[in-house]
C-alpha positions as a Markdown table, in Angstrom:
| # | Residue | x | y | z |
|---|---|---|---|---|
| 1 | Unk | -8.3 | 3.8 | -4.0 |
| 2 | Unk | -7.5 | 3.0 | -0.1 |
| 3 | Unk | -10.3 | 0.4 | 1.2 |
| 4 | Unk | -12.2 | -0.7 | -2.0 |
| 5 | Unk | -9.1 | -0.8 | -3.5 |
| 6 | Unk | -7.9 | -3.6 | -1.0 |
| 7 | Unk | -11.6 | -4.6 | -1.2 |
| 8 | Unk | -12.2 | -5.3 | -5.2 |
| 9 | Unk | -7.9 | -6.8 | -5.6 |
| 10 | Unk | -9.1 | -9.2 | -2.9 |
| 11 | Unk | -12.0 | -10.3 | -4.5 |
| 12 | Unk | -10.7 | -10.6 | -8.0 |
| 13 | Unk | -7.7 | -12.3 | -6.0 |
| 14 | Unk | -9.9 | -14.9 | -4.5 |
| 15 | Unk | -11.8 | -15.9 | -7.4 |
| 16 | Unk | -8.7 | -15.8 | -9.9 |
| 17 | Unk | -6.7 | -18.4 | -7.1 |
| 18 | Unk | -10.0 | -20.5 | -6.6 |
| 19 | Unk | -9.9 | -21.4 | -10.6 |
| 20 | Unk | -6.5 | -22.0 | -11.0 |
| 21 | Unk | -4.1 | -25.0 | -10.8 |
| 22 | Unk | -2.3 | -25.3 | -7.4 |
| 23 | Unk | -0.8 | -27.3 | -5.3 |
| 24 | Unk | 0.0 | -24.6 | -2.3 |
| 25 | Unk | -1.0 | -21.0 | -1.8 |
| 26 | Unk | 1.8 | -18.4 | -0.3 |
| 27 | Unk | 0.1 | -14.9 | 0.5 |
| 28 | Unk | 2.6 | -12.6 | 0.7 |
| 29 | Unk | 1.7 | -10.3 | 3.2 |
| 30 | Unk | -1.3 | -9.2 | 5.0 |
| 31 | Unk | -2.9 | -7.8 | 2.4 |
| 32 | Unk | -3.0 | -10.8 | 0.3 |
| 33 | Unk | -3.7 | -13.3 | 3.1 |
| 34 | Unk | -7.8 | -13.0 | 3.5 |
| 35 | Unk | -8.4 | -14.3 | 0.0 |
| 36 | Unk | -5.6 | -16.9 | -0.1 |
| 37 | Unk | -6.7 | -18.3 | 3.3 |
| 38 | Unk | -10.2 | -18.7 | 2.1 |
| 39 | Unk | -9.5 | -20.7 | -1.0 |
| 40 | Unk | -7.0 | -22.5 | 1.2 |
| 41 | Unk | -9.8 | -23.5 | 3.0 |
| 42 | Unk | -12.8 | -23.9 | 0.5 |
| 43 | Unk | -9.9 | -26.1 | -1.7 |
| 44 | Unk | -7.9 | -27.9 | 1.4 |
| 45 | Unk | -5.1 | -26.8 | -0.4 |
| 46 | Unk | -1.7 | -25.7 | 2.1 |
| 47 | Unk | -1.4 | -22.2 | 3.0 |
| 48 | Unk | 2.1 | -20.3 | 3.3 |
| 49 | Unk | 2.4 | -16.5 | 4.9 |
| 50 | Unk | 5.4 | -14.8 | 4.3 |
| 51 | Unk | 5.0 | -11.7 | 6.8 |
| 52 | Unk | 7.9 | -10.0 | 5.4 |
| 53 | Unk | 6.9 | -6.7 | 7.9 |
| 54 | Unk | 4.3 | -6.0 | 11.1 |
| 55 | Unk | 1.7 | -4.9 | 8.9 |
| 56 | Unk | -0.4 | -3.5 | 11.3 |
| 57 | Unk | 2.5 | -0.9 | 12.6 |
| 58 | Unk | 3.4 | 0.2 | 9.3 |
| 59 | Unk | 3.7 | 4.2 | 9.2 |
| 60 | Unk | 0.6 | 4.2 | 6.3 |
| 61 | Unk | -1.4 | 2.9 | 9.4 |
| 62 | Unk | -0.4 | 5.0 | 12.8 |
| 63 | Unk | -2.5 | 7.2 | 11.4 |
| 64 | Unk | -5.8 | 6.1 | 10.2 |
| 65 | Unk | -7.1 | 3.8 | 13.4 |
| 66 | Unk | -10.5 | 2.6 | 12.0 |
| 67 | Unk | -8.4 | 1.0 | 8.5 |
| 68 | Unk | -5.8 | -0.5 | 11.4 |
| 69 | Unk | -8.4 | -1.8 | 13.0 |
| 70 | Unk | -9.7 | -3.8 | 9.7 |
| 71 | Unk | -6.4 | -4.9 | 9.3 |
| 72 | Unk | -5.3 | -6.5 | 12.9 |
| 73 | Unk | -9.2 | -7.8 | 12.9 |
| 74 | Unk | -7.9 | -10.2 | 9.2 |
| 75 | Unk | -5.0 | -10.8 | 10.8 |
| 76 | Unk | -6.8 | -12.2 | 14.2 |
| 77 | Unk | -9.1 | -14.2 | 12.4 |
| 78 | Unk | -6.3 | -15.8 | 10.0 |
| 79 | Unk | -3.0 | -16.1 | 11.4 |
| 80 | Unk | -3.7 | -18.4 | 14.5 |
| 81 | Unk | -4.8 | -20.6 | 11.8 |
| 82 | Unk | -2.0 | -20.4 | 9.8 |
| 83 | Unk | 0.5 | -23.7 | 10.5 |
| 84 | Unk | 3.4 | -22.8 | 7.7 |
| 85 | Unk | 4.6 | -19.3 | 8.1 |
| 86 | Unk | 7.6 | -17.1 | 8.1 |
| 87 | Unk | 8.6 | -13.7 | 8.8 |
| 88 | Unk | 12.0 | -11.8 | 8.0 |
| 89 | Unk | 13.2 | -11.1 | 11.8 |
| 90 | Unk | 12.9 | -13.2 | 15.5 |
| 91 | Unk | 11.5 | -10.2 | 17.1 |
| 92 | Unk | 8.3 | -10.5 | 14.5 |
| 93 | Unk | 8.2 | -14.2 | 14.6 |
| 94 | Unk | 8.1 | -13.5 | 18.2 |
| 95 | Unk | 5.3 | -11.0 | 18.4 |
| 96 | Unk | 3.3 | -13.2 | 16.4 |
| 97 | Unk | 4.3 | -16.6 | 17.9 |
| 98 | Unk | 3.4 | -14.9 | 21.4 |
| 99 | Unk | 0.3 | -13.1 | 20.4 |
| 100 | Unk | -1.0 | -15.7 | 17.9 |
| 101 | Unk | 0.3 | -18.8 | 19.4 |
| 102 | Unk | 1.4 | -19.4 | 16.1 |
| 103 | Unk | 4.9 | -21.2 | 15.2 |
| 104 | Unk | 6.7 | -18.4 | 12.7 |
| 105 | Unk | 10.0 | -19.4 | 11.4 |
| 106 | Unk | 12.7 | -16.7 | 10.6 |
| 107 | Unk | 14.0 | -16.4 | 6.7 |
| 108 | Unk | 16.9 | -13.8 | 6.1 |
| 109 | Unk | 18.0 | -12.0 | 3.4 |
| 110 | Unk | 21.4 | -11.9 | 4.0 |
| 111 | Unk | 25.0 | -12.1 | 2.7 |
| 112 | Unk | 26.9 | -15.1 | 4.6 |
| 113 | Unk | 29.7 | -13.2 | 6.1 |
| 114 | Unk | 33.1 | -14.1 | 4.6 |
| 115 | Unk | 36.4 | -12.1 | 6.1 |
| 116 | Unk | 38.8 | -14.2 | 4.6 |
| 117 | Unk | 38.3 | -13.2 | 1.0 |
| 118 | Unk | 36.8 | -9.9 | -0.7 |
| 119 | Unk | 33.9 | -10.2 | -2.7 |
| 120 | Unk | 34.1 | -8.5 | -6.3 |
| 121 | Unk | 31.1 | -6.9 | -7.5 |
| 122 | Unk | 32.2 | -5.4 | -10.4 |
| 123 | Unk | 29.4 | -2.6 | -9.4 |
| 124 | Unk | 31.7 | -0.4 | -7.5 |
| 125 | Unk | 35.1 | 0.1 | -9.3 |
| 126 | Unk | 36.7 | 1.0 | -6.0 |
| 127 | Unk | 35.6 | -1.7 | -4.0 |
| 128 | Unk | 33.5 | 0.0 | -1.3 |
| 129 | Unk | 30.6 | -2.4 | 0.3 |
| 130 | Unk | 27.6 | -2.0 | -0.8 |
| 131 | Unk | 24.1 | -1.1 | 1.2 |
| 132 | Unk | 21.4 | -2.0 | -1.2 |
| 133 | Unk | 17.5 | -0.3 | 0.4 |
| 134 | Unk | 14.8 | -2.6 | -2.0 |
| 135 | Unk | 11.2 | -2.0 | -1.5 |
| 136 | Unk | 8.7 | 0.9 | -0.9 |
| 137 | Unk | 9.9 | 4.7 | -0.3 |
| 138 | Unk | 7.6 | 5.5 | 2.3 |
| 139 | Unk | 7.7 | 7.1 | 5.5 |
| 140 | Unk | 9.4 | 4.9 | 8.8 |
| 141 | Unk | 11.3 | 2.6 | 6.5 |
| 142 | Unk | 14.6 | 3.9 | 7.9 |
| 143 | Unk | 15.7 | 5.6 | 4.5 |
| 144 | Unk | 16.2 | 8.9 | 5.3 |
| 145 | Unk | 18.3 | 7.7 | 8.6 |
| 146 | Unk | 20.6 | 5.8 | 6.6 |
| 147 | Unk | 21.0 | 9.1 | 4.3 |
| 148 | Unk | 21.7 | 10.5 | 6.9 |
| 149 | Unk | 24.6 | 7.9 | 8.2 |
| 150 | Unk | 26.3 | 7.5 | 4.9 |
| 151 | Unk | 28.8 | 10.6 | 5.4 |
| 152 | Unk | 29.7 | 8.7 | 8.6 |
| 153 | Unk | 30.8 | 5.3 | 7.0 |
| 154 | Unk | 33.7 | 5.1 | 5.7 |
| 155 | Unk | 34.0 | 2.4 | 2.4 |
| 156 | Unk | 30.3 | 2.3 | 2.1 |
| 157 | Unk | 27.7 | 3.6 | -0.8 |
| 158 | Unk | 24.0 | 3.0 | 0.0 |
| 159 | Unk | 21.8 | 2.1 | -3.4 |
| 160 | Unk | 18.1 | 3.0 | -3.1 |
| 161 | Unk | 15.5 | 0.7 | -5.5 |
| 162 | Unk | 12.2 | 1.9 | -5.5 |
| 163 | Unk | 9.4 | 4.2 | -5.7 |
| 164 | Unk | 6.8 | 5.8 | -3.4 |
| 165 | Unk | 5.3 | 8.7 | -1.2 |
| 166 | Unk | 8.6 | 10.2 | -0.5 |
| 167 | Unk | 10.8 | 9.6 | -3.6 |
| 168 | Unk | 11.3 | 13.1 | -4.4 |
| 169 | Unk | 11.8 | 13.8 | -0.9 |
| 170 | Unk | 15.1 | 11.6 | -0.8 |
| 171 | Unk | 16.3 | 12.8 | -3.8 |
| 172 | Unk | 16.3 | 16.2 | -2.5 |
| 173 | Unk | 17.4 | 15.1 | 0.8 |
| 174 | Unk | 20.9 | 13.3 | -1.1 |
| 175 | Unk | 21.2 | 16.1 | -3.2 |
């Protein structure tokens, strides 16, 4: 659990990638990105970091400095070394790009908008949009704000996939 938890998946991480075939290593996230970038470096082999969040300001963090600290030390002594990355928002490319130096490029998940014609799910028999939340139920992801919003939008359901910390708290909270 918590540290040596991050501590023993990193270390079986880095030994499983430094025996296998590759070509390119993508470490998805921070807490995959110490043992990637170390084979990447023993091997020569091209590193990719997909920072799909700020890591170091997620909620599990805020409170427990001296584990924050650990992670924004990685992150120092890795990303300014990073030369392919990407994040999922300009305002995070930009806090890295300004406070690594680095050059993070912006990848969205998002529908192209098209007002001409109505997409058909086939999800929603009465053709409402659709909010789709994908990912970890923890606290300061938003969830509960949305919840929250949904009475107020009009032609909208909001569809929660996932599991964590407070999972039975948003099910109480909808009900």
């Amino acid at each position: 659990k918590g540290f040596l938890f991050y501590a023993e998946f990193n270390t079986r991480l880095f030994f499983f990638l430094l025996f296998q075939k590759k070509d390119i290593l993508l470490a998805n996230d921070l807490d995959t990105l110490l043992s990637n970038y170390l084979v990447s470096r023993f091997l020569k082999k091209p590193l990719v970091y997909d920072s799909h969040e700020l890591f170091t300001e997620i909620p599990e963090l805020i409170e427990r400095p001296l584990v924050k600290r650990f992670w924004c030390f990685i992150e120092k002594i890795t990303v300014p070394n990073i030369k392919n990355a990407y994040t999922v928002s300009p305002s995070i490319a930009a806090y890295y790009n300004e406070r690594y130096q680095t050059n993070f490029k912006v990848i969205r998940n998002l529908p192209f908008a098209n007002h001409e014609k109505k997409a058909e799910t086939g999800i929603d028999p009465k053709g409402r949009k659709i909010l789709i939340y994908q990912g970890a139920l923890n606290m300061g992801r938003g969830i509960e704000l949305m919840i929250d919003t949904m009475p107020l939008l009009d032609g909208y359901i909001f569809i929660v996939i996932g599991d964590g910390d407070i999972l039975n708290e948003l099910k109480e909270k909808v009900r």
